[in-house]
Phi, psi and omega in degrees: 000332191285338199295307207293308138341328165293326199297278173322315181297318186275334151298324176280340170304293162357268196313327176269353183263121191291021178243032186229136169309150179318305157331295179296312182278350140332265202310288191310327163311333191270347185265328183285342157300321179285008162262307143100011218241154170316307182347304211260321161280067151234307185283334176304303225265340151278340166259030097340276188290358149300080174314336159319284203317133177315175173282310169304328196275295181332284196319320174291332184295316169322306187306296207322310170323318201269332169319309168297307183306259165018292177303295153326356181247356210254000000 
């Protein structure tokens, strides 16, 4: 569990810095969807609301969110 946490903090850095390509933080969004743990929708919903971000990048952290939300539900 301590892993998978560190792991999501270092993913979640990825996604807001904006001195990394889009591209990478792409790639990191799509890996805190496959953790899939509140943590990881906690961090999805944040680079959501994150107005830096590109419109693609938001919109990809929403789908992923809701997938988790989903997933928890089933």
């Amino acid at each position: 569990m301590v892993e998978e946490s560190n792991e999501l903090k270092k993913l979640a850095a990825i996604t807001t810095d904006l001195e990394f390509t889009a591209d990478l933080r792409i790639r990191a969004i799509e890996q805190i969807g496959t953790i899939g743990s509140h943590e990881a929708l906690l961090a999805l919903l944040d680079v959501v609301a994150n107005e830096r971000l590109t419109t693609k990048e938001r919109e990809l952290a929403l789908e992923r969110a809701r997938k988790i939300i989903k997933s928890s539900q089933a």
